[in-house]
C-alpha positions as CSV (number, residue, x, y, z in Angstrom):
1,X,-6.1,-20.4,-81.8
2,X,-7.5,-18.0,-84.7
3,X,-5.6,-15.7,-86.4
4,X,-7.2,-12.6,-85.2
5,X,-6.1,-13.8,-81.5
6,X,-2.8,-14.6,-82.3
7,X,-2.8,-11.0,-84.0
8,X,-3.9,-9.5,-80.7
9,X,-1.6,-11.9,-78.7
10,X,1.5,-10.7,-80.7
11,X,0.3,-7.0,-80.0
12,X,-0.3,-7.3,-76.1
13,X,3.0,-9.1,-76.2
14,X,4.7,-6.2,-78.4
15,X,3.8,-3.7,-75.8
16,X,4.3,-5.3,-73.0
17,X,7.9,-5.4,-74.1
18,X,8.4,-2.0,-74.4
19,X,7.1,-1.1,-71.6
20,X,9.3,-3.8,-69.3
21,X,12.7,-2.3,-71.4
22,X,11.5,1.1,-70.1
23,X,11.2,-0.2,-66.7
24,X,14.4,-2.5,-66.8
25,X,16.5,0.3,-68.5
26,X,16.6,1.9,-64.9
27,X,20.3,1.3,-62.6
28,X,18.2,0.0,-60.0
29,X,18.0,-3.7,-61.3
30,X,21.8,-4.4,-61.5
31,X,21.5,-5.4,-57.9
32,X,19.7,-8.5,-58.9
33,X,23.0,-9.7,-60.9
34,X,24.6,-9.1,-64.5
35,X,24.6,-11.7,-66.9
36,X,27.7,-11.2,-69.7
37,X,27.4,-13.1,-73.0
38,X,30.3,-13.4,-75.2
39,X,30.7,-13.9,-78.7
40,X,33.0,-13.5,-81.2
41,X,35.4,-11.5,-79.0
42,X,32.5,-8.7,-78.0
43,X,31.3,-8.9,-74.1
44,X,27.3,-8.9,-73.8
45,X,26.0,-7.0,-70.6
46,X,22.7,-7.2,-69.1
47,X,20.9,-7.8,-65.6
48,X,19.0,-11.0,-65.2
49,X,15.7,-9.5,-65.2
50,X,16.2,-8.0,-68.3
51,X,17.5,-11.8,-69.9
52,X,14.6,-13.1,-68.6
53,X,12.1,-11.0,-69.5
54,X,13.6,-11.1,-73.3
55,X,14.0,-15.2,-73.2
56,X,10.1,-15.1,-72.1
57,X,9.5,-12.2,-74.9
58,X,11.2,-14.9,-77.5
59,X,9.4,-17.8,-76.1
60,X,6.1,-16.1,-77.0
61,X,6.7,-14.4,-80.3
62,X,8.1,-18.6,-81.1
63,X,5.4,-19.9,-79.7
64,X,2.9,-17.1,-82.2
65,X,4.9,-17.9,-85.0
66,X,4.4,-21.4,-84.7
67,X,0.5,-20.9,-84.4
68,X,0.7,-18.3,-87.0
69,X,2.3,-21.3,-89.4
70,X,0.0,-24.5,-88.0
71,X,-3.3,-22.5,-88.0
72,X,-4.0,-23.9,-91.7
73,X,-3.2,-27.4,-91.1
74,X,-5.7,-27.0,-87.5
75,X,-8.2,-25.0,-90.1
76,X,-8.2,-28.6,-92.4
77,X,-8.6,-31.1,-89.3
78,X,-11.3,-28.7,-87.9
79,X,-13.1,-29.5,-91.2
80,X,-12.4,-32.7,-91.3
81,X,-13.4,-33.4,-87.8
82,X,-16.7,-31.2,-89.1
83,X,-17.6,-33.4,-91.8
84,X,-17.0,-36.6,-90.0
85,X,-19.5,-35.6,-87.4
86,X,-22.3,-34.2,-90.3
87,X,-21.6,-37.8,-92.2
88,X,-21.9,-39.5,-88.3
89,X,-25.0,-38.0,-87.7
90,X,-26.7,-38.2,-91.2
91,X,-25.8,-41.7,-91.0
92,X,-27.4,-42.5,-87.5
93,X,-30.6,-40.6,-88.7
94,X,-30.6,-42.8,-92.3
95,X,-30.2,-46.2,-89.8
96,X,-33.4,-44.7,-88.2
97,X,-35.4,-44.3,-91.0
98,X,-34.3,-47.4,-92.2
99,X,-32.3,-46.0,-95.2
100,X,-29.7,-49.4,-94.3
101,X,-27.2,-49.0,-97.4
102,X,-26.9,-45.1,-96.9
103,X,-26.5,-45.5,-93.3
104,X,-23.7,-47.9,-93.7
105,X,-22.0,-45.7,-96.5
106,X,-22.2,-42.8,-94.4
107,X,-21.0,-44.2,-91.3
108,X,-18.0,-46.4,-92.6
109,X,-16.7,-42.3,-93.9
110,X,-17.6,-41.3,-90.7
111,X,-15.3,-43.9,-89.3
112,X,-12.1,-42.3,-90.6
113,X,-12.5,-40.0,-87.5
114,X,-10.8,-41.9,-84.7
115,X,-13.2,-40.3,-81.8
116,X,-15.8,-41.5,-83.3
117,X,-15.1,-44.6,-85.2
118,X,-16.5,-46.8,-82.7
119,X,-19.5,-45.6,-82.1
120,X,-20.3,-45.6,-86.2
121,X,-18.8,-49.1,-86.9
122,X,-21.5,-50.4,-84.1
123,X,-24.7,-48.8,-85.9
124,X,-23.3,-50.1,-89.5
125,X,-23.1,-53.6,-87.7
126,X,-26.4,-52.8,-87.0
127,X,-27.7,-51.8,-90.2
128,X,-25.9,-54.8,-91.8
129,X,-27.7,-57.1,-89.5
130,X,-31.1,-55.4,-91.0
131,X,-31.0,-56.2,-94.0
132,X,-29.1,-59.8,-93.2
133,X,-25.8,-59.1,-94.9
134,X,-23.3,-61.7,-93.0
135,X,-20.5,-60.8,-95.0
136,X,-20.5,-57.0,-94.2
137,X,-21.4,-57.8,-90.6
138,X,-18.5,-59.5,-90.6
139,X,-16.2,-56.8,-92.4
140,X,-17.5,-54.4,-89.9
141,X,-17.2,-56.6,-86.5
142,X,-13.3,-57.6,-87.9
143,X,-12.7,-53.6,-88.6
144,X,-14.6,-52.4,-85.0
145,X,-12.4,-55.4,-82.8
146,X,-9.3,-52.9,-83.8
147,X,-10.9,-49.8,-83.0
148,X,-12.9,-51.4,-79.5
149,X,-12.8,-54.7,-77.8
150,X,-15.6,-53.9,-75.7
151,X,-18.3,-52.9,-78.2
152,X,-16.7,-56.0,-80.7
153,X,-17.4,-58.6,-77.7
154,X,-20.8,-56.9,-76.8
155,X,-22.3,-57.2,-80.9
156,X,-20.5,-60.5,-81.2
157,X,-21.9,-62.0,-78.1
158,X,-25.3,-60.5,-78.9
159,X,-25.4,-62.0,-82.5
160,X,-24.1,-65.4,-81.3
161,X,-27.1,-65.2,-79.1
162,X,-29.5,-64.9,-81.5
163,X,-27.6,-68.0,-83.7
164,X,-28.3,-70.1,-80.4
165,X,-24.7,-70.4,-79.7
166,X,-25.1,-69.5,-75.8
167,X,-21.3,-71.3,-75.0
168,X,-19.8,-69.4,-77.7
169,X,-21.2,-66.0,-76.6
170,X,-19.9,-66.9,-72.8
171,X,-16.2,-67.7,-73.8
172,X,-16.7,-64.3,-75.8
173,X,-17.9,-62.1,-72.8
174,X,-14.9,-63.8,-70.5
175,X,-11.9,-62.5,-72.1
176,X,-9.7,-60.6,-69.6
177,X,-9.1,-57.5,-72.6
178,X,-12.6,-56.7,-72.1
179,X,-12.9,-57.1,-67.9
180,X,-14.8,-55.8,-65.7
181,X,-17.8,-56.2,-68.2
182,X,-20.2,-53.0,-68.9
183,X,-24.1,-53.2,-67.5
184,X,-25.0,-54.7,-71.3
185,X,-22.6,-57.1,-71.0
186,X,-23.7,-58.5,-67.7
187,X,-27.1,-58.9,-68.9
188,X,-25.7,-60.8,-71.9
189,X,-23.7,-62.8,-70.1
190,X,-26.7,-63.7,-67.6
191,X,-29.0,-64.6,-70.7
192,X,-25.9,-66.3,-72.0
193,X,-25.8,-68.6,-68.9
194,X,-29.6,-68.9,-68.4
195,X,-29.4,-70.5,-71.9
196,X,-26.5,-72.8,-71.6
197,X,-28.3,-74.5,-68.7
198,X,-26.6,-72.8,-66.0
199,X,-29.2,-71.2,-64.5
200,X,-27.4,-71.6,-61.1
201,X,-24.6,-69.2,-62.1
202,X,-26.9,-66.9,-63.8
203,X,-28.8,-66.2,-60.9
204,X,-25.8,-65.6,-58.8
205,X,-25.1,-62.0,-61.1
206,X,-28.6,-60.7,-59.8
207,X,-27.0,-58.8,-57.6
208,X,-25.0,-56.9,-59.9
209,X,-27.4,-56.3,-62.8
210,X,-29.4,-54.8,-59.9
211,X,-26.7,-52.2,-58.8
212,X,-25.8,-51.5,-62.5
213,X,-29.8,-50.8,-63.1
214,X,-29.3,-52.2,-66.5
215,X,-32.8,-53.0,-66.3
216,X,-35.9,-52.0,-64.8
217,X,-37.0,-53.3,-61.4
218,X,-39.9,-55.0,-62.7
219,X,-37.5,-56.7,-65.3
220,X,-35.3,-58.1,-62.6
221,X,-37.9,-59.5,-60.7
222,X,-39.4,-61.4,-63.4
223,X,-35.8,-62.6,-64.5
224,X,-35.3,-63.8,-60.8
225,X,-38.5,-65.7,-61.1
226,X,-37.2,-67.6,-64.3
227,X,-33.8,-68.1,-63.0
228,X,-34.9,-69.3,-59.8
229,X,-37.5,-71.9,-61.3
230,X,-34.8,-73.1,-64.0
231,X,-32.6,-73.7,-61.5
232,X,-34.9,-75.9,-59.8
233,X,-35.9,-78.0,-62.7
234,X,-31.8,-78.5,-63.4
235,X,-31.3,-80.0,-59.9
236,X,-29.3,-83.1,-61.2
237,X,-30.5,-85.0,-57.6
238,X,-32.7,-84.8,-54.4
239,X,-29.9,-83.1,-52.6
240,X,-29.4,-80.8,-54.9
241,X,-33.0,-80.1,-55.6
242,X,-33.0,-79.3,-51.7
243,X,-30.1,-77.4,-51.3
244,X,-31.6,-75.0,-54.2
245,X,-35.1,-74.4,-52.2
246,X,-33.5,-73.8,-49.1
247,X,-31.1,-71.0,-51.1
248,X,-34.5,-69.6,-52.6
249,X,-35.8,-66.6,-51.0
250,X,-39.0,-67.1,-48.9
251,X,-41.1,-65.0,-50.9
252,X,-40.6,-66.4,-54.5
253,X,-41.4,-70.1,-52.4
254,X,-45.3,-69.0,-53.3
255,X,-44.7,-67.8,-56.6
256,X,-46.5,-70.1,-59.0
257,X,-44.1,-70.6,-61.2
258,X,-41.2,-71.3,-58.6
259,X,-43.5,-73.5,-56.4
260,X,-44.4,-75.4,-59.8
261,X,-41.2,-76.0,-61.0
262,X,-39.4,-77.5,-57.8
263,X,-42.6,-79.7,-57.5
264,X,-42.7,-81.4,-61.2
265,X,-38.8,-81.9,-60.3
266,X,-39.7,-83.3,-56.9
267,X,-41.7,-85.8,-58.5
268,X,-39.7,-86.6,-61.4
269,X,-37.2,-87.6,-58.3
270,X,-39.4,-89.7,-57.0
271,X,-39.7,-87.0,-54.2
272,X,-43.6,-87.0,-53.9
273,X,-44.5,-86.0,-50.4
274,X,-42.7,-82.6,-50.2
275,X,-44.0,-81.6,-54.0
276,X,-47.3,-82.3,-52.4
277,X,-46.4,-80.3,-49.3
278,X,-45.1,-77.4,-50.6
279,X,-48.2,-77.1,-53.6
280,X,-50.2,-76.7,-50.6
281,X,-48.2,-75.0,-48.4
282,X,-48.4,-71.9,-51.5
283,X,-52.2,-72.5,-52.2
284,X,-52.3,-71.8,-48.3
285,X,-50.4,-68.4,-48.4
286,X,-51.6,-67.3,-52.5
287,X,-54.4,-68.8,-54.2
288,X,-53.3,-69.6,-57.9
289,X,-55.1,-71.0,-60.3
290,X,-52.4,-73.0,-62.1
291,X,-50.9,-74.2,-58.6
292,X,-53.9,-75.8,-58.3
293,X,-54.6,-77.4,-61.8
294,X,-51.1,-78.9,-61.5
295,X,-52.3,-80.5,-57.8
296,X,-55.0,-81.8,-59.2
297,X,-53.0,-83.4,-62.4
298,X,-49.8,-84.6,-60.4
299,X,-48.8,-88.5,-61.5
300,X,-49.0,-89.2,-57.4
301,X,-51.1,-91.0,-55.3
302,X,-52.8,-90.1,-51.8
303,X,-55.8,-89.2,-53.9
304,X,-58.1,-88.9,-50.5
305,X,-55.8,-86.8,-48.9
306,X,-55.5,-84.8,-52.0
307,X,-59.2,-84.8,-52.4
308,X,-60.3,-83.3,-48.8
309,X,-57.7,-80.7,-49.3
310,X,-59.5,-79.4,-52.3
311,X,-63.0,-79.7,-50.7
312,X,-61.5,-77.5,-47.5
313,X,-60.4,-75.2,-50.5
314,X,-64.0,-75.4,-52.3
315,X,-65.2,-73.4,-49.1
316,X,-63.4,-70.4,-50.2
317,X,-63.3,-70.7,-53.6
318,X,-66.6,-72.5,-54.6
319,X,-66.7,-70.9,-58.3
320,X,-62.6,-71.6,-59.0
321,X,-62.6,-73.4,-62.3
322,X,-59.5,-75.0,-61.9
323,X,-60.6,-76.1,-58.3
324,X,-64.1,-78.3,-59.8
325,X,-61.8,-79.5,-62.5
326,X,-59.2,-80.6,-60.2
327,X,-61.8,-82.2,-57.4
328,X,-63.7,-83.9,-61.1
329,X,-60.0,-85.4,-61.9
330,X,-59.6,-86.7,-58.6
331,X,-63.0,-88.1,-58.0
332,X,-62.4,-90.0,-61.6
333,X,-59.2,-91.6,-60.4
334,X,-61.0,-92.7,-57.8
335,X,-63.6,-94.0,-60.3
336,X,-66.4,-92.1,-58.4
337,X,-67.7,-91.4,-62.0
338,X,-71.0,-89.7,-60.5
339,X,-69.4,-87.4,-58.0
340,X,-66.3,-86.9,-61.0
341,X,-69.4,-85.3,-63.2
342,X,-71.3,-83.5,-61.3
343,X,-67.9,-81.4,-60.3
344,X,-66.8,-81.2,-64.3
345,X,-70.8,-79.9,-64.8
346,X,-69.7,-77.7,-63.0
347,X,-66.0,-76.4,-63.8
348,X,-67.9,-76.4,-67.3
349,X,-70.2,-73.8,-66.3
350,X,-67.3,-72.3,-64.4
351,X,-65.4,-72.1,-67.6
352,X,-62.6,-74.4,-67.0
353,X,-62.6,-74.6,-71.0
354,X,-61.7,-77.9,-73.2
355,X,-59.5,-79.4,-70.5
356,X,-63.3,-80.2,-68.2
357,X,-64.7,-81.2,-71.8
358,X,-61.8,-83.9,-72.1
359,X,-61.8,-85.0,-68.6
360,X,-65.7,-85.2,-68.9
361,X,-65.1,-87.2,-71.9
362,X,-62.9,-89.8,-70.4
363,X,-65.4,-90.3,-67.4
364,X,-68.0,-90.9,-70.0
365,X,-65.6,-93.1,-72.0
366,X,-64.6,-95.1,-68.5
367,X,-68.2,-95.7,-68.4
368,X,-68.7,-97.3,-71.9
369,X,-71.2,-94.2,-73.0
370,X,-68.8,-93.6,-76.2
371,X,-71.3,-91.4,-77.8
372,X,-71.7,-89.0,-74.8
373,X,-67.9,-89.2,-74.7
374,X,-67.4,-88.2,-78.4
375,X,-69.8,-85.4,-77.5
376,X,-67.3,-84.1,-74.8
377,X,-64.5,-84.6,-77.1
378,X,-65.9,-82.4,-79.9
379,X,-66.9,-79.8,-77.5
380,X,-63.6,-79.7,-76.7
381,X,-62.5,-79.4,-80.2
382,X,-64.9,-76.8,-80.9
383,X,-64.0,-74.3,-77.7
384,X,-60.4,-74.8,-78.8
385,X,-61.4,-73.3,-81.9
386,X,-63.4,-70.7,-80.0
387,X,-66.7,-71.6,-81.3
388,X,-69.2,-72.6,-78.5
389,X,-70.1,-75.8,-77.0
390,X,-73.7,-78.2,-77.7
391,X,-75.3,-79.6,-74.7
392,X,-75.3,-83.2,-74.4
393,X,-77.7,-85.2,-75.4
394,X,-78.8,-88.8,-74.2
395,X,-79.7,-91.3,-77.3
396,X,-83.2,-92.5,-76.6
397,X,-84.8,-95.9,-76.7
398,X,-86.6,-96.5,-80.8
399,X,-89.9,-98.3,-80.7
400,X,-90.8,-100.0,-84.3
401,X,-93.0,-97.5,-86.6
402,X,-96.8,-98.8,-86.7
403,X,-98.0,-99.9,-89.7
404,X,-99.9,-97.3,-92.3
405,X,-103.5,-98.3,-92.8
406,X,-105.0,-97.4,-95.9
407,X,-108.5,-95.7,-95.4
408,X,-110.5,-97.6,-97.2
409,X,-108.7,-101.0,-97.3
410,X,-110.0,-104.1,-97.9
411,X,-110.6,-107.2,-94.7
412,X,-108.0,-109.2,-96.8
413,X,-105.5,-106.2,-97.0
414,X,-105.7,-105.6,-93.3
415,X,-105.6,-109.1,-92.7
416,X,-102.3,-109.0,-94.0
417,X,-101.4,-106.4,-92.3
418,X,-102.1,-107.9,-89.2
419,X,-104.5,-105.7,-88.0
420,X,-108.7,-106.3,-87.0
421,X,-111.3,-105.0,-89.2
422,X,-113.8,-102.2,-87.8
423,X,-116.7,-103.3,-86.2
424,X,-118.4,-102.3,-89.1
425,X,-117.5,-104.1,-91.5
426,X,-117.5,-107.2,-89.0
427,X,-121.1,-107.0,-89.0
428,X,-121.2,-106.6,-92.8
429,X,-119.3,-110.1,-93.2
430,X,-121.8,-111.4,-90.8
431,X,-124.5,-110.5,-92.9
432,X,-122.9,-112.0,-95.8
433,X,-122.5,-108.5,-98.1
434,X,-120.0,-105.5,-97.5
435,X,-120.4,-101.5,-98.1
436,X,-119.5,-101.5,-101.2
437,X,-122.0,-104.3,-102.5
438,X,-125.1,-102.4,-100.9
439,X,-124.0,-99.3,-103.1
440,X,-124.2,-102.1,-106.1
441,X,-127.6,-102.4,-105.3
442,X,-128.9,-99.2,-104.9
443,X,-131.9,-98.0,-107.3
444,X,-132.0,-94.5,-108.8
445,X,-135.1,-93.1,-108.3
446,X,-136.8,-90.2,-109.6
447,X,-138.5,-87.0,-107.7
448,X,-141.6,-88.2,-106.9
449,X,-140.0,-91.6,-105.4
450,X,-140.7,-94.4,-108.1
451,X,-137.8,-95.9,-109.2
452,X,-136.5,-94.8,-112.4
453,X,-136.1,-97.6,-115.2
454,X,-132.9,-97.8,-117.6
C-alpha cells in the first residue's frame, strides 16, 4: 500500500475511534458483560464491546505502522521487479532482431527475477544455439533444469533431436518430474519415436496431439500419413505386415504413399499377390500417378495379368505418362520390343521425362541397335539437365564415292581410272589422230582466206 493510503487509512481509523468511544461511553452496553484487568494492584473496568473495539483499533494502527515501516523495502522490490521486466523485454526484442550476445546479457539479468527466470533462460538457450555456442547452451540448460524441469526437458529433447540422438531425447521426455507432458512435448516425443524406428508407438499418440491441437489439422494428417506408411515398411514379418493394414484406417488404404509402402514391404516378404492386389485395388478407387509407375516397375511376375490391367486403365487415362511408361516396361519384359516402343513413343510425347528415355534405351540396347540406345541415354542425360531432347536418328547405308573425272583427261588417264572414253574421242582413236592433234594442224589464215606464211 502507498503512503498516502495508509495516511487516509490511519485517519478513517482515527475517527472511527472516536466516534465508537462516544457511542460505547453510554450505560447501555454493560449488559453485554464487564471485562476487569488488573495490574500492578489497580482494577481495569470496561464492557466487552469497548475491549474489542480498542483490540481491533490496535490491530489496525499495528498493522499501518507496519506498512508505514515496509513501504521502502516494497518501494525497492517494486523497482527491482520493474527493471527485471524492462531488461526481460529488451532482451526478447534484441533475440528478435538478432542482437544474440545483448539478448543473452540482458536476459541472464533478467533472470534474477524468479517469476520470470524461466521464461528468459529458455530464449538465452535460444540465442546461444544461434550463434552455436555449446558451452553457454550448456550453462544455461544446467541453470534453467533448477529453475523448470519442464522447459529444461522440452530444449534438451529438442536439441538432442537435432544431434540425431532420437533414444536419448525419448528417455529425456519420460521422466516422471516432468509427467503428464505439455502439447510440445507430445509432439517431440512423437517425432522422437517416428525416428527411433518406432513408428508403431508414435502413431498410437495421434489421438492426443489431436485433442491438444498442437498442430494444425492439415499437419496431423500428413504426420498420420508418414506414420502409418513407416509403420508398414517396419513390419518385421507377413503377420505383422497384416496385422498393421488391417489396423489402418480405410481411407489412408488409397493414399499413395500408404498403399506404396505396404506393397514394396509385401514384396520384399515375398508376399507378391496382395502388393499386387491392393496397388490395384487403390488405382481402382484414386488414380495416382506414382501408384502406377511403381505397378509397372514391381520385381514380380504375372506380367500378362499386369499388362491387361493397364490396357483396361489406358481407356480412361490414354494420355497418363506414367501409364505408357508402365504398359512400355511391361511389353519390354515380355521382349515385345515393337509394342514396348511404340508405348515409350508415346509416354515420351506424354512427358514421362528421362525415365521413357532410359527404358527406350534399353529396348534399343536389347535389340543390339547401340547407337539408337546411346541416343536415348543422352536424351535422358540431357532432360535431367533440363535441356531438351534430339530426335532419333537411324544411321544410313554409305555407298563408295565415284571417282572425280578430270575434264579434259587423257584416254590413258581414264583408263586408269577405270572409266570408258566419250564417244568422241573413240572415233578420234579410230581415225588414228585425237582433238588436240587436229588443233596442231590447223593453218592461220589471213582475211581474204589464203593461208598466211610464217
Amino acid at each position: 500500500m502507498k503512503p498516502f493510503q495508509s495516511l487516509v487509512v490511519l485517519l478513517l481509523a482515527v475517527a472511527l475511534g472516536v466516534i465508537a468511544s462516544q457511542w460505547l461511553g453510554t450505560e447501555q452496553l454493560r449488559q453485554f458483560g464487564e471485562v476487569i484487568y488488573r495490574y500492578g494492584g489497580t482494577d481495569y473496568r470496561s464492557t466487552v464491546p469497548q475491549v474489542a473495539l480498542m483490540v481491533l483499533v490496535g490491530l489496525l494502527v499495528l498493522w499501518l505502522l507496519w506498512s508505514l515501516l515496509a513501504s521502502p523495502f516494497r518501494a525497492w522490490g517494486r523497482y527491482r521487479r520493474k527493471q527485471g521486466r524492462a531488461r526481460l523485454t529488451e532482451g526478447l526484442q534484441a533475440h528478435e532482431h538478432g542482437h544474440w550476445q545483448r539478448a543473452e546479457k540482458l536476459l541472464t539479468s533478467a533472470a534474477e527475477d524468479k517469476e520470470v527466470s524461466a521464461v528468459a533462460m529458455v530464449t538465452a538457450v535460444r540465442s546461444a544455439q544461434a550463434r552455436d555456442d555449446d558451452a553457454a547452451v550448456n550453462q544455461y540448460l544446467q541453470r534453467l533444469a533448477t529453475e523448470d524441469a519442464t522447459s529444461h526437458a522440452l530444449l534438451l529433447a529438442e536439441r538432442l533431436l537435432a544431434q540425431e540422438r532420437p533414444v536419448d531425447a525419448i528417455n529425456v521426455l519420460d521422466v516422471a518430474a516432468i509427467q503428464p507432458l505439455p502439447p510440445r512435448g507430445l509432439w517431440l516425443r512423437t517425432e522422437a519415436l517416428a525416428r527411433a524406428d518406432r513408428a508403431h508407438e508414435a502413431y498410437g499418440q495421434l489421438g492426443a496431439l489431436r485433442k491438444q491441437k498442437v498442430l494444425p489439422d492439415a499437419a496431423v494428417a500428413e504426420l498420420e500419413i508418414r506414420l502409418a506408411a513407416q509403420s508398414l515398411l517396419e513390419a518385421g514379418d507377413v503377420n505383422a505386415l497384416a496385422a498393421q493394414w488391417e489396423a489402418t484406417p480405410k481411407a489412408l488404404r488409397s493414399d499413395p504413399d500408404v498403399v506404396s509402402a505396404y506393397a514394396l514391404r509385401a514384396v520384399a516378404l515375398d508376399w507378391d499377390e496382395p502388393a499386387l492386389l491392393n496397388l490395384e485395388q487403390a488405382l481402382d478407387t484414386r488414380w495416382d500417378e506414382s501408384v502406377v509407375t511403381l505397378y509397372g516397375q514391381m520385381p514380380v511376375e504375372k506380367l500378362a495379368t499386369r499388362q491387361a490391367n493397364l490396357q483396361r486403365w489406358l481407356t480412361t487415362q490414354p494420355s497418363s505418362p506414367a501409364l505408357l511408361l508402365a504398359l512400355g516396361r511391361i511389353a519390354a519384359r515380355q521382349r515385345q520390343h515393337t509394342l514396348a516402343e511404340d508405348y515409350l513413343h508415346r509416354a515420351i510425347a506424354a512427358g514421362a521425362g528421362p525415365a521413357a528415355w532410359e527404358a527406350l534405351g534399353e529396348v534399343f540396347l536389347d535389340r543390339g541397335e547401340t547407337a539408337l540406345a546411346s541416343q536415348c541415354f543422352a536424351n535422358a542425360l540431357r532432360q535431367q539437365r533440363g535441356d531438351d531432347s534430339v530426335a532419333l536418328a537411324r544411321a544410313t547405308a554409305t555407298t563408295p564415292l565415284d571417282p572425280i573425272v578430270p575434264e579434259r583427261a587423257t584416254i590413258e588417264e581414264q583408263s586408269l581410272m577405270g572409266e570408258p572414253a566419250p564417244v568422241q574421242d573413240r572415233l578420234h582413236v579410230e581415225q588414228g589422230r585425237l582433238p588436240v592433234e587436229e588443233d596442231r594442224l590447223h593453218v592461220e589464215r589471213d582475211e581474204f582466206g589464203n593461208p598466211r606464211l610464217p
